[in-house]
Backbone as XML, in Angstrom:
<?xml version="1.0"?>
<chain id="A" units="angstrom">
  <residue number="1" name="UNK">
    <atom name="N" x="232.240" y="-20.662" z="35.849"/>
    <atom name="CA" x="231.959" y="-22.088" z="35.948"/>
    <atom name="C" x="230.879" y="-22.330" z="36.981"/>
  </residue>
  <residue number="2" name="UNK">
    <atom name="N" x="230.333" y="-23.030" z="36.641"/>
    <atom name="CA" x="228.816" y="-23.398" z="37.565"/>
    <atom name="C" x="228.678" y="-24.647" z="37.671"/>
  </residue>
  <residue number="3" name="UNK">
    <atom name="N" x="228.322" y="-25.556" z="39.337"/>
    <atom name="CA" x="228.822" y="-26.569" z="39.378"/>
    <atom name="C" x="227.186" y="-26.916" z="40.108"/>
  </residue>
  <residue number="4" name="UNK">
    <atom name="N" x="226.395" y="-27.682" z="39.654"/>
    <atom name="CA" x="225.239" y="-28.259" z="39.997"/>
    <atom name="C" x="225.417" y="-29.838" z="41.331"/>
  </residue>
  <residue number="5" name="UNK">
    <atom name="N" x="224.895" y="-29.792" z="42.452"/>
    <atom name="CA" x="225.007" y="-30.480" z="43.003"/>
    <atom name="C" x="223.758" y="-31.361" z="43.402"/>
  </residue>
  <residue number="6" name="UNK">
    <atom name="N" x="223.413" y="-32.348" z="43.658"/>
    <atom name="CA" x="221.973" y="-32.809" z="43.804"/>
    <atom name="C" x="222.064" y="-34.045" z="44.945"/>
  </residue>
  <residue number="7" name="UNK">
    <atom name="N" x="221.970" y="-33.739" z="46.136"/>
    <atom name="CA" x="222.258" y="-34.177" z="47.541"/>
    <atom name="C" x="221.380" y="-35.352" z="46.835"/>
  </residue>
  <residue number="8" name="UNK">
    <atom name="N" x="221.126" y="-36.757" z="47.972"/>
    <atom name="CA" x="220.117" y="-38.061" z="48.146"/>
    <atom name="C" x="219.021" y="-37.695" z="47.980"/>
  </residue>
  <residue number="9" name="UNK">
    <atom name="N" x="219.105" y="-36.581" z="49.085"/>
    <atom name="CA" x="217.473" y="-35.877" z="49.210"/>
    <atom name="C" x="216.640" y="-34.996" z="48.403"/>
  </residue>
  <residue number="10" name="UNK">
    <atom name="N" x="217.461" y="-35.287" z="47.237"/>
    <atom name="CA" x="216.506" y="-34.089" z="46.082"/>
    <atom name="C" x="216.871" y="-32.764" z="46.387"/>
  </residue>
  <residue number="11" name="UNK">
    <atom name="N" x="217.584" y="-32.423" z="47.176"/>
    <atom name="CA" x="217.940" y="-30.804" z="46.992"/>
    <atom name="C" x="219.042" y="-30.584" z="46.583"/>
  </residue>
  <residue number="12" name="UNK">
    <atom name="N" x="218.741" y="-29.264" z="45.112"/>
    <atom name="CA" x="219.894" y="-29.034" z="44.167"/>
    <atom name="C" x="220.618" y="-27.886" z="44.894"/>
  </residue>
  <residue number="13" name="UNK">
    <atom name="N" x="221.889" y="-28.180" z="44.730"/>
    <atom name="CA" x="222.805" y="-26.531" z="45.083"/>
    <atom name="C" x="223.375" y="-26.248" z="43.752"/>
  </residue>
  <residue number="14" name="UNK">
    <atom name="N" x="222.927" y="-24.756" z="43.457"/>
    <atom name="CA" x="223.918" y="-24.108" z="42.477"/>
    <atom name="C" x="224.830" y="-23.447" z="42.814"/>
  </residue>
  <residue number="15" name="UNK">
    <atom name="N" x="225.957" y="-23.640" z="42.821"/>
    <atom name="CA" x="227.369" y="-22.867" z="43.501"/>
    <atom name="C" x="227.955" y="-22.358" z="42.037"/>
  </residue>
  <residue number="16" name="UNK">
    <atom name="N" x="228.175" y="-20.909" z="41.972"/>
    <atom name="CA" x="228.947" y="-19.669" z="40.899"/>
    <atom name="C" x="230.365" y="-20.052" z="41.663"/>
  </residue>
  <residue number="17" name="UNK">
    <atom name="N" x="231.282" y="-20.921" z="41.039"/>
    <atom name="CA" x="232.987" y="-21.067" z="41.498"/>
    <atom name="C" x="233.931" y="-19.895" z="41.094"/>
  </residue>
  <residue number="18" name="UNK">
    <atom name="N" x="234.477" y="-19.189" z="41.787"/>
    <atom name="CA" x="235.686" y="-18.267" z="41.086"/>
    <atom name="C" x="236.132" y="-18.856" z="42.263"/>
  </residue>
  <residue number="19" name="UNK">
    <atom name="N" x="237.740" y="-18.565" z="41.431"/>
    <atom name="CA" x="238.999" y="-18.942" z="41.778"/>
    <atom name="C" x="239.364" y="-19.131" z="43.174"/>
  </residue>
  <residue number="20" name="UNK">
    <atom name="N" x="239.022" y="-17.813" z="44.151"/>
    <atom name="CA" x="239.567" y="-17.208" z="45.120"/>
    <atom name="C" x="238.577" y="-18.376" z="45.999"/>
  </residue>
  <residue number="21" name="UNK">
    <atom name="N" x="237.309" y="-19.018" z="45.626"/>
    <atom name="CA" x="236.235" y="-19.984" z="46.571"/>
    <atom name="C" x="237.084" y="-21.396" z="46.274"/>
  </residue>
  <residue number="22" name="UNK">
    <atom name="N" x="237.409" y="-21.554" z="45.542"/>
    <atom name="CA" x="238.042" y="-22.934" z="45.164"/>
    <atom name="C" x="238.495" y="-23.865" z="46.319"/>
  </residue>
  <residue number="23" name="UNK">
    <atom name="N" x="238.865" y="-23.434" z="47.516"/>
    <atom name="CA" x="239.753" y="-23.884" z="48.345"/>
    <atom name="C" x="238.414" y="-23.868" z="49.709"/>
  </residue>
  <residue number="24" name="UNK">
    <atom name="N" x="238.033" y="-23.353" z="49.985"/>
    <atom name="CA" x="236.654" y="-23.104" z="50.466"/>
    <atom name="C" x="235.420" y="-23.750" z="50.153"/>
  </residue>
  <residue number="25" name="UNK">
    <atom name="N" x="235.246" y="-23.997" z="48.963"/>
    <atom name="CA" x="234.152" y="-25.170" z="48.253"/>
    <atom name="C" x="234.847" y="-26.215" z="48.115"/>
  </residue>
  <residue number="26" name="UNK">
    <atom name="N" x="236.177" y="-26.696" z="48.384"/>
    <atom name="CA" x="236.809" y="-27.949" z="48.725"/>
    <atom name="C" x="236.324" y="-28.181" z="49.907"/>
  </residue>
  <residue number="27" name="UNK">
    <atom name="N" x="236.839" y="-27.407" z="51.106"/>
    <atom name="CA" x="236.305" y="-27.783" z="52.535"/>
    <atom name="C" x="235.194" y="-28.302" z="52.607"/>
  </residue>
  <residue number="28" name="UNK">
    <atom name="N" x="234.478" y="-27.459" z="51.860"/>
    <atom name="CA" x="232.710" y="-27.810" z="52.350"/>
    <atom name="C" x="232.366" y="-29.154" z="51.776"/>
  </residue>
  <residue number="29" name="UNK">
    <atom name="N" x="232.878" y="-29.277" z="50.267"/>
    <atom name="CA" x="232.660" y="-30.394" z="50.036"/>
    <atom name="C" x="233.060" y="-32.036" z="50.618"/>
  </residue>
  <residue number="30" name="UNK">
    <atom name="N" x="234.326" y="-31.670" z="51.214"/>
    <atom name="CA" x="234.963" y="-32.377" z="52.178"/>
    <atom name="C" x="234.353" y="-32.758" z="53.416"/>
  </residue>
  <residue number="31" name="UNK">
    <atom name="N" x="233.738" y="-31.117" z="54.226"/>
    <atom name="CA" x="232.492" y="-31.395" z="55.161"/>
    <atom name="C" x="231.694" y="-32.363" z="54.988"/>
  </residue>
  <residue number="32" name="UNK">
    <atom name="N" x="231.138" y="-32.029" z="53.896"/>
    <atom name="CA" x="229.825" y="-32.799" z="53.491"/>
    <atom name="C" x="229.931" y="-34.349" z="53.612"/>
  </residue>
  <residue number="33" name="UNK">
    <atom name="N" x="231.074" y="-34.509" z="52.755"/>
    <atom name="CA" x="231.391" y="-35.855" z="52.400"/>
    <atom name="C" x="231.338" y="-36.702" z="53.710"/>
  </residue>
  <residue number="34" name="UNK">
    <atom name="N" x="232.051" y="-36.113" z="55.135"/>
    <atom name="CA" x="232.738" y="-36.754" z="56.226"/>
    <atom name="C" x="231.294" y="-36.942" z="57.002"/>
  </residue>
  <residue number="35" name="UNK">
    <atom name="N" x="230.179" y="-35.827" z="56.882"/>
    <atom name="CA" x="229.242" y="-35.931" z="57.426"/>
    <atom name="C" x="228.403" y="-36.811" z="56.963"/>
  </residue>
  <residue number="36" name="UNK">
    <atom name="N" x="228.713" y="-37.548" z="55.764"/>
    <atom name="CA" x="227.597" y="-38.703" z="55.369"/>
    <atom name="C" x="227.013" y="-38.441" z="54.227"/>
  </residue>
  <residue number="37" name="UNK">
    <atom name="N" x="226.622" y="-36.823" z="53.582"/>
    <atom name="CA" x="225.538" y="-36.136" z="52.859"/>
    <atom name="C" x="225.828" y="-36.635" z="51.366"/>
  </residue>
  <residue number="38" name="UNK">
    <atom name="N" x="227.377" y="-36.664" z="51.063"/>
    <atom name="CA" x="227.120" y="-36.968" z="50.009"/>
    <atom name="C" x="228.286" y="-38.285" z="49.609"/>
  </residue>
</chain>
């Protein structure tokens, strides 16, 4: 599964998800969120 992200600022992240990141690409996304980015 491949999950395309595209911040305000025009920069794309391609993140490759397996299972074992799932919980880990929550955090970050969580990071992100608290920090404003997305």
């Amino acid at each position: 599964m491949k999950l395309k992200i595209k911040t305000p600022n025009g920069f794309k992240l391609k993140l490759c998800i397996f299972p074992e990141l799932i919980s880990t690409i929550g955090l970050l996304v969580l990071y992100l969120h608290l920090a404003g980015l997305i």
